[in-house]
C-alpha positions as CSV (number, residue, x, y, z in Angstrom):
1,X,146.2,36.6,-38.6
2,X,145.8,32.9,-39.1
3,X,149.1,32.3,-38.9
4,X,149.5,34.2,-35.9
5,X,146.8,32.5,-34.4
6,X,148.5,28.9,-35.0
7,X,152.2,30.3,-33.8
8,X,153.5,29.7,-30.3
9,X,153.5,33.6,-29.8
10,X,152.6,34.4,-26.4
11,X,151.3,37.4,-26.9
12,X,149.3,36.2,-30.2
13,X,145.8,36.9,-29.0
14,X,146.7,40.9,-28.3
15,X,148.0,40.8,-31.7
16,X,145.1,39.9,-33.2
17,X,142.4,42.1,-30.9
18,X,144.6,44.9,-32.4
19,X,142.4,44.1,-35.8
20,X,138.8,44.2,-33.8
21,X,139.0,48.3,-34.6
22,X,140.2,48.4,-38.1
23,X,138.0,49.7,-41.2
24,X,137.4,47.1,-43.0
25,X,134.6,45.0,-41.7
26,X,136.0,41.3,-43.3
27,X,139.4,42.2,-41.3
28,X,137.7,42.8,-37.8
29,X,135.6,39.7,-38.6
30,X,138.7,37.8,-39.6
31,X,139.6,39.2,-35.7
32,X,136.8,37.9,-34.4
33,X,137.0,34.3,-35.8
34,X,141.0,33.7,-34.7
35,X,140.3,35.0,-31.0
36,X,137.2,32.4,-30.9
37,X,139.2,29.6,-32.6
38,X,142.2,30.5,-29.7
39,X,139.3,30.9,-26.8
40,X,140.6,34.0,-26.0
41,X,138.3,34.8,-23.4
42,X,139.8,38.0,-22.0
43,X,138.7,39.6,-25.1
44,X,134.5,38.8,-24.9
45,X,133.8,42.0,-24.1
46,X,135.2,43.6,-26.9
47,X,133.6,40.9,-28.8
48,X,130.2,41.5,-27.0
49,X,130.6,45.4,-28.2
50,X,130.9,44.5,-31.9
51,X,127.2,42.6,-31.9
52,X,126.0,46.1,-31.9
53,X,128.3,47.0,-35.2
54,X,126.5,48.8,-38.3
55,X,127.6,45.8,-40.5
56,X,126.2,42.5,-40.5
57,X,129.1,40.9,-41.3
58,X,130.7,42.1,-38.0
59,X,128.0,41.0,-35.8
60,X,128.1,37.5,-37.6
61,X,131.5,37.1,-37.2
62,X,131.5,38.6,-33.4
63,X,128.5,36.2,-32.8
64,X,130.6,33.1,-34.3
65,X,134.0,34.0,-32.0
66,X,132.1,34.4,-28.9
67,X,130.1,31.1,-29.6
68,X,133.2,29.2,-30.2
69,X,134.5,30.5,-26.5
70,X,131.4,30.6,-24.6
71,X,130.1,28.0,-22.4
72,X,127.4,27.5,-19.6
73,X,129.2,30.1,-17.7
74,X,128.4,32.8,-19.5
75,X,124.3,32.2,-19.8
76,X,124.2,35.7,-18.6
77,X,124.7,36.4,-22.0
78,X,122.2,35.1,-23.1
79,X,119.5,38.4,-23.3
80,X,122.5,39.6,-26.0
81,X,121.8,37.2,-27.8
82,X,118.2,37.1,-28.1
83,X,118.4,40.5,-28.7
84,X,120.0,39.1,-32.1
85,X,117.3,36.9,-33.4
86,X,115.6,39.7,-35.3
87,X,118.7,40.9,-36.8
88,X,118.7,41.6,-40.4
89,X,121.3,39.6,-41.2
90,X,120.7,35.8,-41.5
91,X,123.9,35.0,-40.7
92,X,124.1,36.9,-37.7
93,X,120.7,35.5,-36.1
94,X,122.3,32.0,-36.7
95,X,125.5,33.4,-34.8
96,X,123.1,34.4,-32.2
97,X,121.3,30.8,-32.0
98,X,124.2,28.8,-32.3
99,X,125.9,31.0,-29.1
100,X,122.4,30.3,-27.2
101,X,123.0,26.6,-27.6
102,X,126.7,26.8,-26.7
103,X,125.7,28.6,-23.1
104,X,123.0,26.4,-22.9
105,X,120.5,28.8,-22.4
106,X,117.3,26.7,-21.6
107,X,115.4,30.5,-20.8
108,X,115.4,31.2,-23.9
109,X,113.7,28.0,-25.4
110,X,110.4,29.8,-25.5
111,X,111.7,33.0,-27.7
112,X,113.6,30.1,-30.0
113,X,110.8,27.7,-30.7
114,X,108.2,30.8,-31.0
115,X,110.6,32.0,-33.7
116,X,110.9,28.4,-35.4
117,X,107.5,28.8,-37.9
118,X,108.0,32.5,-39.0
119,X,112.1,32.3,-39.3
120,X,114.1,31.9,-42.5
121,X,114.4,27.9,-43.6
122,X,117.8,28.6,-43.5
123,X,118.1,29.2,-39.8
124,X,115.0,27.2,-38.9
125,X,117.7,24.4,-39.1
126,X,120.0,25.4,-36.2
127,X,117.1,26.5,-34.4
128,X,116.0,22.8,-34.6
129,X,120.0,22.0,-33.6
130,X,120.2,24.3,-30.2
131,X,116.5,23.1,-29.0
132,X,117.5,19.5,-29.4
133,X,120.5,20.3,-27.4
134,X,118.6,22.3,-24.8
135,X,116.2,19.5,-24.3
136,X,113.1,21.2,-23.4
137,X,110.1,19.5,-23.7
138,X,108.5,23.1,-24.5
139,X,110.0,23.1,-27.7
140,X,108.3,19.9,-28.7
141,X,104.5,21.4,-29.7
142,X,107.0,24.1,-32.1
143,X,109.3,20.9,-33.4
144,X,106.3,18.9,-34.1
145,X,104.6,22.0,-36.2
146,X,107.1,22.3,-37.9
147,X,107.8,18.8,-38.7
148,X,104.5,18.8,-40.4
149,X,105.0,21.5,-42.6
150,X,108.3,20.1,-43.9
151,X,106.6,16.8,-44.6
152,X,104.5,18.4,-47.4
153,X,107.8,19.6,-48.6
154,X,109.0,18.2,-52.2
155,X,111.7,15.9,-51.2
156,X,112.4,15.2,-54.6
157,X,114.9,17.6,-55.4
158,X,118.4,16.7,-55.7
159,X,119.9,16.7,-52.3
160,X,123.2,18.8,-52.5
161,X,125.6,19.4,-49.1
162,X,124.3,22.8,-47.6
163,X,126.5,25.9,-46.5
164,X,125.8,27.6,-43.6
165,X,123.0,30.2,-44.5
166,X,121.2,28.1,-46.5
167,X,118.0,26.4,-46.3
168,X,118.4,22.2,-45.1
169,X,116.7,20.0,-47.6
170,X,113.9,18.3,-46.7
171,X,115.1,15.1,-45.8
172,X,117.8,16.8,-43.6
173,X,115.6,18.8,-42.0
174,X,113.1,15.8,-41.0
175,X,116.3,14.0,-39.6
176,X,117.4,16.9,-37.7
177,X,113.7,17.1,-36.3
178,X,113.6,13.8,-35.5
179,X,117.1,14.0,-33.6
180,X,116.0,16.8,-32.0
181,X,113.0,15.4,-30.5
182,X,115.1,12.3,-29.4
183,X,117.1,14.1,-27.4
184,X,114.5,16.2,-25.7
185,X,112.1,12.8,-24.7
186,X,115.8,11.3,-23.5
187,X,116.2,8.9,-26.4
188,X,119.5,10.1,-28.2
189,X,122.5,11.5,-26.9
């Protein structure tokens, strides 16, 4: 599929939607992740049927294509993707968060920073991310809560680069905090 998706094939993207209904779960994800790479936005709504897939895996992967071609045009979306945010799979509720923030869904500012103390450190982060980018000031009461919890944090430990899924170190998260808040008070880009 990847090389399909970086051909000059015309017909490339219906090639690869051909994948979104096989078996295997890391194929139709593999799907999902060329056609948001190509912006193939004629297929979203077969995208936007796979975040309702048994398999986590799917719905991360449908979540990550749609928020690499979504954009402020489709904040319609954006109840599909709050819908996401209590999904059992980590991966897929960062999917979900990260797609908020691409359609710059400023509505749903008030589910995202409500989530920010109870959610998984891991996705805490790109929670912090998206409400920077929203630039709320409602988010600030949730960003500064938070930002006082991580400062009684050990931020001793080794710092090592983070994959997506899990938890920021402390240091990182501070900065990300701090950014955040920046950008919501109009001080950072």
């Amino acid at each position: 599929m990847a090389e399909w998706a970086q051909s000059g094939d015309s017909d490339k993207e219906n090639r690869i939607a051909v994948y979104l209904s096989h078996t295997d779960p890391d194929v139709v994800g593999q799907a999902c992740f060329q056609l948001g790479q190509l912006k193939a936005r004629a297929h979203i709504p077969a995208l936007l049927a796979l975040l309702n897939h048994r398999d986590g895996r799917v719905v991360n992967m449908a979540g990550a294509g749609l928020r690499d071609m979504l954009d402020t045009r489709d904040a319609a979306l954006a109840p599909r993707f709050e819908a996401l945010l209590t999904h059992d799979f980590l991966l897929a509720r960062i999917s979900a968060i990260e797609a908020l923030g691409r359609i710059h869904s400023t509505g749903s500012v008030p589910l995202l920073a409500g989530r920010l103390q109870s959610e998984d450190p891991a996705v805490q982060f790109h929670i912090v991310h998206v409400l920077g980018t929203l630039r709320s000031r409602q988010a600030l009461p949730a960003l500064e809560a938070l930002e006082a919890e991580v400062r009684t944090k050990d931020m001793s430990s080794p710092h090592f680069d983070r994959a997506r899924g899990t938890p920021a170190h402390p240091k990182l998260m501070l900065e990300a905090i701090a950014l955040a808040m920046q950008q919501i008070q109009g001080k950072a880009p």
